[in-house]
C-alpha positions, 0 to 999 in steps of 0.5 A: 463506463464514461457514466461511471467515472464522471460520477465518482471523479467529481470535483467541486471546487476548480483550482489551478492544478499545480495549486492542488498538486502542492497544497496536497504534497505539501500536507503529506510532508507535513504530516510526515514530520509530524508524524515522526516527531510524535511517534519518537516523542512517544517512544521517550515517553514509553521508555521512561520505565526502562531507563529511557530512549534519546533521539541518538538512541532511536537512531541507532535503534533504526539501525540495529532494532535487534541490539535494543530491548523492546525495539519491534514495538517501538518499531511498530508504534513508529511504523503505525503514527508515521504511515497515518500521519503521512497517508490517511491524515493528510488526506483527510484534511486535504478532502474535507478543508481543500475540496470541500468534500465530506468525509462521507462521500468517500463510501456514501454508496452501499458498501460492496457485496460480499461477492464482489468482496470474494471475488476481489479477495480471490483476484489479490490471491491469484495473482501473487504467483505471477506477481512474485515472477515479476519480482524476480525479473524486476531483481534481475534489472540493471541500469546502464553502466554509466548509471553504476553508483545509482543502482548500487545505491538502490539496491544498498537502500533495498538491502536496508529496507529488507533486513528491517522487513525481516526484523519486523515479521520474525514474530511467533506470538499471536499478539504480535502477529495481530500488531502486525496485521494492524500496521502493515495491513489495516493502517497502509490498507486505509491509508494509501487508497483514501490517498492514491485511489481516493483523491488521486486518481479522482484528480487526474481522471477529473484534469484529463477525462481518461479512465485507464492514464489516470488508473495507470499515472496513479499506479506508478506514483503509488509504486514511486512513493515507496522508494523501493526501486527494484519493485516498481513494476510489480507494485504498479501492477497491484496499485493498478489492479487496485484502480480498476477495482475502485472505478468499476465497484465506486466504493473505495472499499473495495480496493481497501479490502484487496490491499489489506488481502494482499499484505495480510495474506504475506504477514500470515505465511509469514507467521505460519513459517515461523511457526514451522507449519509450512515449508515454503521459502516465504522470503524468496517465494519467487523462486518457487513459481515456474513458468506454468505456475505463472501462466495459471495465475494470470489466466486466474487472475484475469478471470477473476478480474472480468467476473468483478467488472461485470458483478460491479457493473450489474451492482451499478445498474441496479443503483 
């Protein structure tokens, strides 16, 4: 296993630690602004047709998407510059100008097999049962009482967040479906995985030599950027999930077809509700799952997950 890391979770040049954690957080930032910047630039200029947008529009617009005409797109165009300028672009220039690195070398191995694909893709579907009772439970989680204001204001942000979510996947339409399958699939798919698998998780492996810290350290950066508190645990199980993924296959593929399962699959329950084809509550989906339910699904998913381990690994040793 140890042969395995080493040769992913190479890094050329050797620079102080704190360097390289500030040059990259530093990046994303950057990104991040500019990203925002752009992508309300652009909104201006689209909306030039219709009388035009402002900058006190646009926020209005974050606030109450449902009161402006055209807002969900306006939203996904937002959604989609600023997730790339704030995950994939930064890493990118970071991996290519900072480590030196070609972009190449981030899928130079033969591309994962399609059963090794299958068996990814089934393990993503197996474990959203057991991973919506863990939703559940991460809900019903409360601070301390001296800590009351905090966790007012997480589930006040988390409220905010959910009436956005909600706005943007109320769409009927197959276009609009294929929107959001590129922007809240593909883009955080490639983004997020070339960041937080790709170069994180080969930085911390490369400083401490520990396989499993550096999977688990980087799932719970991956779950702490996305600010939405009251799911930490279940994130950091699925960006674990996602690490173990990329160490036993080494292509970074392979983890970015399970993120894209595991976000597609919710968009199109989603669609299919919306269009009255199935009757399942898809917005509280936890309360549907018992504990039987969720058994299964771990049993599955671990299954799953040892089949992968052992195709990845004949796959390796085959190279």
């Amino acid at each position: 296993m140890e042969e395995i890391q080493s040769d992913i979770f190479h890094s050329v040049p050797q620079r102080p630690p704190w360097r390289n954690v500030m040059l990259l957080f530093g990046l994303v930032l950057l990104g991040s602004s500019l990203g925002n910047l752009l992508a309300m630039a652009a909104i201006m200029a689209l909306s030039m047709t219709h009388g035009g947008l402002g900058l006190e529009d646009i926020a209005q617009m974050l606030q109450k998407p449902e009161t402006y005409p055209h807002s969900w797109w306006y939203l996904m165009l937002i959604q989609a510059v600023s997730h790339s300028f704030t995950f994939l672009i930064p890493s990118v220039i970071y991996w290519r100008w900072s480590e030196q690195h070609r972009v190449e070398e981030f899928v130079r191995r033969p591309l994962p097999s399609f059963l090794l694909l299958g068996v990814a893709c089934l393990a993503v579907l197996a474990f959203m049962p057991l991973n919506s009772l863990i939703i559940e439970w991460n809900n019903s989680v409360h601070l301390p009482q001296g800590l009351f204001r905090v966790e007012s204001w997480m589930r006040r942000k988390e409220q905010e967040l959910a009436t956005m979510t909600q706005f943007l996947t109320e769409f009927k339409s197959l276009p609009k479906l294929l929107v959001a399958m590129t922007v809240m699939a593909i883009i955080p798919a490639i983004g997020e995985e070339v960041l937080f698998r790709g170069i994180i998780q080969r930085k911390i492996f490369h400083k401490i030599g520990d396989m499993h810290i550096s999977i688990w350290l980087t799932a719970a950066i991956f779950s702490a950027t996305h600010l939405q508190f009251l799911g930490f645990i279940p994130r950091m199980l699925l960006g674990a999930m996602f690490g173990y993924m990329y160490a036993w296959s080494r292509n970074l593929w392979t983890p970015i077809f399970a993120h894209f399962v595991n976000n597609a699959a919710t968009l199109l329950m989603v669609y299919l509700s919306n269009q009255q084809l199935i009757s399942m509550n898809v917005e509280n989906p936890e309360s549907t799952i018992s504990w039987m339910g969720a058994l299964l699904s771990l049993v599955l998913t671990a299954g799953l997950l040892l089949n992968l381990k052992m195709i990845a690994h004949r796959r390796v040793a085959q190279l």
